[in-house]
PyMOL Python script that loads the backbone (N, CA, C, O; Angstrom):
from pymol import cmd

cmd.read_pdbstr("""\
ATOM      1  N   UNK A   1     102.080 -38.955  -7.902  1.00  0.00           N
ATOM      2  CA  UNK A   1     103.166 -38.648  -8.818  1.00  0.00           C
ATOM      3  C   UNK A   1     103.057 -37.180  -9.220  1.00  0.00           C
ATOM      4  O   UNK A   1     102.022 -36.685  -9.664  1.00  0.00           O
ATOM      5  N   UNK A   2     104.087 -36.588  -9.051  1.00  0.00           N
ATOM      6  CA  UNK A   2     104.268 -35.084  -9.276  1.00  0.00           C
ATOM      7  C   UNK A   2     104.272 -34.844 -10.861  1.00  0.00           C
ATOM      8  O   UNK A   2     104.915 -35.592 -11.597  1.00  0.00           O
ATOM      9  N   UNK A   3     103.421 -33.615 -11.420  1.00  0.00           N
ATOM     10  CA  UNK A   3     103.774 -33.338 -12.673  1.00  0.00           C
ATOM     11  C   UNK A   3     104.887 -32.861 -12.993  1.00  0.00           C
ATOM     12  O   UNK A   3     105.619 -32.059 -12.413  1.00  0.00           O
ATOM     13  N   UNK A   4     105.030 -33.687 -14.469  1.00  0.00           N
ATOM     14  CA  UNK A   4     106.847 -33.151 -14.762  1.00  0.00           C
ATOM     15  C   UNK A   4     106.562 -31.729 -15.181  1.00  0.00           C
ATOM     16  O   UNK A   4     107.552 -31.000 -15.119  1.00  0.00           O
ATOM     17  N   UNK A   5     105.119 -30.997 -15.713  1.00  0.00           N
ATOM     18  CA  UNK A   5     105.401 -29.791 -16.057  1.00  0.00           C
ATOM     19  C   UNK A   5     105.485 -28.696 -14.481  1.00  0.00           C
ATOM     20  O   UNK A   5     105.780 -27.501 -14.496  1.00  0.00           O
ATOM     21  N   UNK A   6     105.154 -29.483 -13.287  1.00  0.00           N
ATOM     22  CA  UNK A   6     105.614 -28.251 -12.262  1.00  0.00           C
ATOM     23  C   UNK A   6     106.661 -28.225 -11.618  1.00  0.00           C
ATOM     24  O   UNK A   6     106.926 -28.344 -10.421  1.00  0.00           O
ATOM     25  N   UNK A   7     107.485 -27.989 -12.901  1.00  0.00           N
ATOM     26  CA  UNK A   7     109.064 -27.547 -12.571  1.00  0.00           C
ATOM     27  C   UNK A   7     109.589 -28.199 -11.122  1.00  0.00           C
ATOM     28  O   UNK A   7     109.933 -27.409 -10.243  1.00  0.00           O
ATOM     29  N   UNK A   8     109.646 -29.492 -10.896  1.00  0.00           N
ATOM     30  CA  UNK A   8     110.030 -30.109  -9.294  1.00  0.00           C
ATOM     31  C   UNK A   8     109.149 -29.038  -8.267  1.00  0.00           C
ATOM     32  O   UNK A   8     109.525 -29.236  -7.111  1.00  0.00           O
ATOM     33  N   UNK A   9     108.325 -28.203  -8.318  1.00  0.00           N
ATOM     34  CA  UNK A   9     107.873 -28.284  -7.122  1.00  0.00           C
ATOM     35  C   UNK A   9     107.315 -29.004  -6.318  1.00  0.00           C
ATOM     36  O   UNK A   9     106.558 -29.617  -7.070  1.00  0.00           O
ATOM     37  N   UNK A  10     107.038 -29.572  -4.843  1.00  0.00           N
ATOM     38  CA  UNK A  10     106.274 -30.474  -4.598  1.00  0.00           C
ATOM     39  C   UNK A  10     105.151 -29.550  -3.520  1.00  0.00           C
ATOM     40  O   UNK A  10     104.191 -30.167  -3.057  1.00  0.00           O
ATOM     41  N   UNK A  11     105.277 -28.564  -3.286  1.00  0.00           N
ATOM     42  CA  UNK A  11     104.662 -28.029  -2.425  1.00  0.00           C
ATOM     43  C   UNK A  11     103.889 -26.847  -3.401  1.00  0.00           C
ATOM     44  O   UNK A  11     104.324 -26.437  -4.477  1.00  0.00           O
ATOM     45  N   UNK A  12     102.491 -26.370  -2.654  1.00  0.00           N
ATOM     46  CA  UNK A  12     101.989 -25.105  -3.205  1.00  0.00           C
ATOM     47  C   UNK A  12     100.847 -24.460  -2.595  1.00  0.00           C
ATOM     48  O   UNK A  12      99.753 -24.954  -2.320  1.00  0.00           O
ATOM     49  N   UNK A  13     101.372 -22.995  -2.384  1.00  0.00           N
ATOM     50  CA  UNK A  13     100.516 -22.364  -1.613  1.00  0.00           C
ATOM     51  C   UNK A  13      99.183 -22.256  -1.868  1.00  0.00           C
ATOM     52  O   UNK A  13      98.888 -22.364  -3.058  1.00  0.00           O
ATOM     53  N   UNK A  14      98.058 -22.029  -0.901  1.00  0.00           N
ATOM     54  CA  UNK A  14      96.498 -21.571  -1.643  1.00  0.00           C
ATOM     55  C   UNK A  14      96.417 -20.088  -0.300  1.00  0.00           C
ATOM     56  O   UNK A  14      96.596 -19.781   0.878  1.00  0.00           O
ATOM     57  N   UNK A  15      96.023 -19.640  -1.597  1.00  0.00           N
ATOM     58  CA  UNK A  15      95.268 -17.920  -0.774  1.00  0.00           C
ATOM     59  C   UNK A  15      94.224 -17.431  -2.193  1.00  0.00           C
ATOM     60  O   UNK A  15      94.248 -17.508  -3.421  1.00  0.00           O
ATOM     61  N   UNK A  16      93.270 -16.855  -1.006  1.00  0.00           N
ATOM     62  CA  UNK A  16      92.190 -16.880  -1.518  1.00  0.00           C
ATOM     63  C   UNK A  16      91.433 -18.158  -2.568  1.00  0.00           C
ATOM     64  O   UNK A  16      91.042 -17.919  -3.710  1.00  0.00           O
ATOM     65  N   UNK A  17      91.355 -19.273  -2.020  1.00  0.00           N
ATOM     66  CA  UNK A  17      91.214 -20.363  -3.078  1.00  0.00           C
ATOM     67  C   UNK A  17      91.670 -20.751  -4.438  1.00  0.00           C
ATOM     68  O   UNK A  17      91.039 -21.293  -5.346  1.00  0.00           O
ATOM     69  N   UNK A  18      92.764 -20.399  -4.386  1.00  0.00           N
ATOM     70  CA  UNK A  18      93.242 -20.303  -5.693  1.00  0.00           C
ATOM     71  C   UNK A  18      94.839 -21.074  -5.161  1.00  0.00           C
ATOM     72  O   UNK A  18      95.675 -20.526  -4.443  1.00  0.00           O
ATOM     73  N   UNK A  19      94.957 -22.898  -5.940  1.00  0.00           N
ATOM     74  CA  UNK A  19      96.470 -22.728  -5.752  1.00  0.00           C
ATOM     75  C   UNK A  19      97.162 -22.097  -6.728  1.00  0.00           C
ATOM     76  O   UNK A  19      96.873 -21.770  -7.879  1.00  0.00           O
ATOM     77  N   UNK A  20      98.261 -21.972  -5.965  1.00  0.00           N
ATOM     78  CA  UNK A  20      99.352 -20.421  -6.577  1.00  0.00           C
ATOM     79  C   UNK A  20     100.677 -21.694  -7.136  1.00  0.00           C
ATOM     80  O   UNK A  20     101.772 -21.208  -7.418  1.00  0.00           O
ATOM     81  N   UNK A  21     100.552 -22.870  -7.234  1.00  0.00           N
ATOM     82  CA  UNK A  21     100.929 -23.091  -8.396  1.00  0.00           C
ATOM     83  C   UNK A  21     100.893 -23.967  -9.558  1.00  0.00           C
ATOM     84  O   UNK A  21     101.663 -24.783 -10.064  1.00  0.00           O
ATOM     85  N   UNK A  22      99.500 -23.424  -9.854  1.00  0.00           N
ATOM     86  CA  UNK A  22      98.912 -23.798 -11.008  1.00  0.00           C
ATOM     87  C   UNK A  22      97.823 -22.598 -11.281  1.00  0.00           C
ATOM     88  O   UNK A  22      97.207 -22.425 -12.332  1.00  0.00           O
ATOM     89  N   UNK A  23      97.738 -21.869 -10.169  1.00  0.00           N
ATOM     90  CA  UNK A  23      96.682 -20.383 -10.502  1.00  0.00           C
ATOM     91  C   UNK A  23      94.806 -21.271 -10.596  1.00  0.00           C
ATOM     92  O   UNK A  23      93.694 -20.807 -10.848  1.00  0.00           O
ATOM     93  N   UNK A  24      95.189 -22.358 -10.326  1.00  0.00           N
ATOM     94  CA  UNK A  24      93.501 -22.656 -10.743  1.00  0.00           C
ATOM     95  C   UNK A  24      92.721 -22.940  -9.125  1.00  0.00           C
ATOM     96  O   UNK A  24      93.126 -23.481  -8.096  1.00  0.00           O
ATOM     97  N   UNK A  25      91.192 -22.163  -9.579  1.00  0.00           N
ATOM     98  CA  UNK A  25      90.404 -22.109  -7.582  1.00  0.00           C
ATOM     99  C   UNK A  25      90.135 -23.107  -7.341  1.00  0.00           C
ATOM    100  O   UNK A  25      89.424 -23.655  -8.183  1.00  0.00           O
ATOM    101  N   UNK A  26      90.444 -23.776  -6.333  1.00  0.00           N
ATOM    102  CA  UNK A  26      89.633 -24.692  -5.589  1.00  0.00           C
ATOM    103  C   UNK A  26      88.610 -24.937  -4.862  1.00  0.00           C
ATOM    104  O   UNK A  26      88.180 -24.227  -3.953  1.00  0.00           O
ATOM    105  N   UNK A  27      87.978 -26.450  -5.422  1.00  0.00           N
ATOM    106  CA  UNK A  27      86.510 -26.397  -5.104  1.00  0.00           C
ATOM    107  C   UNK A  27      86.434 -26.590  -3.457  1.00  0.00           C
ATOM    108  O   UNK A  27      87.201 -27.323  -2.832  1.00  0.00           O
ATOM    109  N   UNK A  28      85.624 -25.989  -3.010  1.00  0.00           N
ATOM    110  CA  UNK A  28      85.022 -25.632  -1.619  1.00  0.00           C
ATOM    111  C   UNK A  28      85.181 -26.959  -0.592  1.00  0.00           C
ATOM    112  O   UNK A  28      85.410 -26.833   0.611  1.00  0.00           O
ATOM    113  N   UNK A  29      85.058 -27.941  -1.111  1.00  0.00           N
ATOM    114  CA  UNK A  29      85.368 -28.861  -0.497  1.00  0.00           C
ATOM    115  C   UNK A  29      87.007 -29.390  -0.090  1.00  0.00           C
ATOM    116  O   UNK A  29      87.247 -30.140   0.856  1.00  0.00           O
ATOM    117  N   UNK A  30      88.059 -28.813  -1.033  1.00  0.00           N
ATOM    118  CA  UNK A  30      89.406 -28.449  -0.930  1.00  0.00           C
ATOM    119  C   UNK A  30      89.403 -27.457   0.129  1.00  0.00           C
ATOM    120  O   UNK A  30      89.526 -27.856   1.287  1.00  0.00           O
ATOM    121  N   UNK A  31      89.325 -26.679  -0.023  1.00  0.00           N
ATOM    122  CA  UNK A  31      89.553 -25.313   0.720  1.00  0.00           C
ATOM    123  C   UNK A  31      88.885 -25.792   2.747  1.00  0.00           C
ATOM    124  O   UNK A  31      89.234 -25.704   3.924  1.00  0.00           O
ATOM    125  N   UNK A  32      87.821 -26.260   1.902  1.00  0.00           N
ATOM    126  CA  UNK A  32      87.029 -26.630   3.739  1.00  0.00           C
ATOM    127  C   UNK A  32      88.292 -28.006   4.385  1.00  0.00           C
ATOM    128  O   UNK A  32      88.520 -27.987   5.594  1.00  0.00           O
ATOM    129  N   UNK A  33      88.890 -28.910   3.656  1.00  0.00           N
ATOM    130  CA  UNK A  33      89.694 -30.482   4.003  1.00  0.00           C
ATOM    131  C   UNK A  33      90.712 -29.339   4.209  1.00  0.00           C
ATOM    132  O   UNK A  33      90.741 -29.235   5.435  1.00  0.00           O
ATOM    133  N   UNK A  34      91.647 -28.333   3.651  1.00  0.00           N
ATOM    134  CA  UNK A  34      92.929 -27.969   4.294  1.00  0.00           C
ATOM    135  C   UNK A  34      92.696 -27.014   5.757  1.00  0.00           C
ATOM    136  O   UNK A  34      93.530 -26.744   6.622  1.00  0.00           O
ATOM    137  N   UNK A  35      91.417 -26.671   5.680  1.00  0.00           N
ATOM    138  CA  UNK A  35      91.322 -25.713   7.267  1.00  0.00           C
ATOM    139  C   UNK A  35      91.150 -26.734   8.086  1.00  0.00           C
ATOM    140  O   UNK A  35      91.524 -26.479   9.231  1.00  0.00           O
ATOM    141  N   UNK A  36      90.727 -27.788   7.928  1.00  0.00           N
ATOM    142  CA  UNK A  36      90.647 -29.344   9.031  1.00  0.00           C
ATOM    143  C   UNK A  36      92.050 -29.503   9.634  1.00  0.00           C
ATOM    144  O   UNK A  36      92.379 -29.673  10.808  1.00  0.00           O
ATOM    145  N   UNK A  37      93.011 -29.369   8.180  1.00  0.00           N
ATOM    146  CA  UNK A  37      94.226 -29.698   8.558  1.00  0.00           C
ATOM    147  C   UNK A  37      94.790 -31.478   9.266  1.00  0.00           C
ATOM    148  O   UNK A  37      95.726 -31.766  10.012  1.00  0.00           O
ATOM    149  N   UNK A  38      93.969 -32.145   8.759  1.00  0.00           N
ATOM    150  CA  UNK A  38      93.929 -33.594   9.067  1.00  0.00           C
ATOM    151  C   UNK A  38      94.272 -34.671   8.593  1.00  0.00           C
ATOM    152  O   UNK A  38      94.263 -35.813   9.052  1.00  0.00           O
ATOM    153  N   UNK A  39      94.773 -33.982   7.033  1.00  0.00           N
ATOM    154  CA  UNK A  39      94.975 -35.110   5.797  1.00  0.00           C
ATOM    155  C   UNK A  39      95.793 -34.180   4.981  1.00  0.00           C
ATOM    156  O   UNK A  39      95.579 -32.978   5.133  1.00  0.00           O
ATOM    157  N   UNK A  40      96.924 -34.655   3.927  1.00  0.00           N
ATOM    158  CA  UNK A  40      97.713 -34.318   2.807  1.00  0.00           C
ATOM    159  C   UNK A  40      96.848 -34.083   1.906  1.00  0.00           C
ATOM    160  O   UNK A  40      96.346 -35.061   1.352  1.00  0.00           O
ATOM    161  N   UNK A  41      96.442 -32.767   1.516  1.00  0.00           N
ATOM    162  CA  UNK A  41      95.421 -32.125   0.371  1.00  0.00           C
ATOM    163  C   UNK A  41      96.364 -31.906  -0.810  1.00  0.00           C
ATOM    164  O   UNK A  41      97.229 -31.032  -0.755  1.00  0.00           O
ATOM    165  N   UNK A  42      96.156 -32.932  -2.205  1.00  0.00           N
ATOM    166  CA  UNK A  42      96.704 -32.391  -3.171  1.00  0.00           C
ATOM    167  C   UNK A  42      95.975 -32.188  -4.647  1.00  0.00           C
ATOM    168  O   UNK A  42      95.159 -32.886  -5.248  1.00  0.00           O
ATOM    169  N   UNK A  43      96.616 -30.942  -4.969  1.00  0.00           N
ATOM    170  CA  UNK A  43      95.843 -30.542  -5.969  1.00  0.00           C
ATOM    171  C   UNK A  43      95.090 -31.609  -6.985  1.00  0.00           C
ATOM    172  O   UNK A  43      95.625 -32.687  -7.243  1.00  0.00           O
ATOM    173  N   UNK A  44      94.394 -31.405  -7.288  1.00  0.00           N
ATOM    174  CA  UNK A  44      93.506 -31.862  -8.734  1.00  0.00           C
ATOM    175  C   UNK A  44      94.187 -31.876 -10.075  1.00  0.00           C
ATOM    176  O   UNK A  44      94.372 -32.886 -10.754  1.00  0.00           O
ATOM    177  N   UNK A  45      94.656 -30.239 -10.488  1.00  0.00           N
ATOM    178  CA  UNK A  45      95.103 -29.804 -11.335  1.00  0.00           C
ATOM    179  C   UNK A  45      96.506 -29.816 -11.176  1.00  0.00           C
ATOM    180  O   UNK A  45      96.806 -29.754 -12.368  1.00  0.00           O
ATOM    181  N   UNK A  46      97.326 -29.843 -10.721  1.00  0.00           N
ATOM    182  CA  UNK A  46      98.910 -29.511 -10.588  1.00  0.00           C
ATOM    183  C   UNK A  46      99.848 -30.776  -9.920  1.00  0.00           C
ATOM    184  O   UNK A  46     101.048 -30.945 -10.138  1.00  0.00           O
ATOM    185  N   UNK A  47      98.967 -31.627  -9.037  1.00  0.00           N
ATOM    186  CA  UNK A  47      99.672 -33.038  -8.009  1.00  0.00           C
ATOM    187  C   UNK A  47     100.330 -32.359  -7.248  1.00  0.00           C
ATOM    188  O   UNK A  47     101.411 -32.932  -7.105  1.00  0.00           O
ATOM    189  N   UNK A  48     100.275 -30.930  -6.337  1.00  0.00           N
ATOM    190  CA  UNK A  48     100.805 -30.595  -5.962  1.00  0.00           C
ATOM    191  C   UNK A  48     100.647 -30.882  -4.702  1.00  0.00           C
ATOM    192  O   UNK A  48      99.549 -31.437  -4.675  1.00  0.00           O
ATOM    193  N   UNK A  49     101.162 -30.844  -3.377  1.00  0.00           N
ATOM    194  CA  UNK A  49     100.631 -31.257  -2.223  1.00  0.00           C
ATOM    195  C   UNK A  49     100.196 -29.634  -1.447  1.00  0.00           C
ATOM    196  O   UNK A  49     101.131 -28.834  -1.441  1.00  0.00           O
ATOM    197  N   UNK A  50      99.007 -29.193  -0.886  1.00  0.00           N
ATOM    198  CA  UNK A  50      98.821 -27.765  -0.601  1.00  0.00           C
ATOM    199  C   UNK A  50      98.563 -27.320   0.930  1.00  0.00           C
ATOM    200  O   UNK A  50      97.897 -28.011   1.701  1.00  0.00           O
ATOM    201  N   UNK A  51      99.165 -26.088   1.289  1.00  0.00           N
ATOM    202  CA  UNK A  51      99.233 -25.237   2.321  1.00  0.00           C
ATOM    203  C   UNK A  51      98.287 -24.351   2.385  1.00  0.00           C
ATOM    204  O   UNK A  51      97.915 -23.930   1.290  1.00  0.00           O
ATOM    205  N   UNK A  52      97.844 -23.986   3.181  1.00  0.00           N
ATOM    206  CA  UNK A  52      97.489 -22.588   3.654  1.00  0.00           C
ATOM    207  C   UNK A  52      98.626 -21.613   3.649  1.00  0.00           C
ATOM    208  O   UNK A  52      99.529 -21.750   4.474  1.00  0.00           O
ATOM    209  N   UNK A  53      98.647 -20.410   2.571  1.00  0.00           N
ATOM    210  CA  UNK A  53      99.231 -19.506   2.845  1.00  0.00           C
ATOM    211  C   UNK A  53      98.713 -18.674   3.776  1.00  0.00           C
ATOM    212  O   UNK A  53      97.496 -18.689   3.960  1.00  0.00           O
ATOM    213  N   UNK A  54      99.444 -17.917   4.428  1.00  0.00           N
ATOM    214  CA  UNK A  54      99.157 -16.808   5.569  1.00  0.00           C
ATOM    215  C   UNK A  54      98.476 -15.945   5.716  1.00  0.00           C
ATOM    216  O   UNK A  54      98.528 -15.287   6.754  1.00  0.00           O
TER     217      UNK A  54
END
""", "prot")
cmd.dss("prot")
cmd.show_as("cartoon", "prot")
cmd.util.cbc("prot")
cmd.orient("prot")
C-alpha cells in the first residue's frame, strides 16, 4: 500500500543510495537486491517501488 503522504507517486529513483523520494539511504542490502534486478524492491521508508537511476 502506497503512502498517502507520497503525493501518488508509485515509482522512485535511487542514486547514490539514497531514494530520491523520500531522500532517506538505503541499507546495503537494498542497494545490493536492486543491482540483482530479480525482485520488486520497495522502499522501507516511503512504499515506494525503486529503480536504479542512471
Amino acid at each position: 500500500m502506497l503512502n498517502k503522504k507520497a503525493d501518488h507517486k508509485a515509482l522512485a529513483a535511487v542514486k547514490a543510495g539514497v531514494c530520491k523520494g523520500c531522500q532517506m539511504r538505503l541499507p546495503t542490502v537494498t542497494i545490493d537486491q536492486l543491482h540483482k534486478g530479480t525482485d520488486l524492491i520497495i522502499c522501507e521508508n516511503c512504499s515506494r517501488i525503486l529503480y536504479l537511476e542512471d
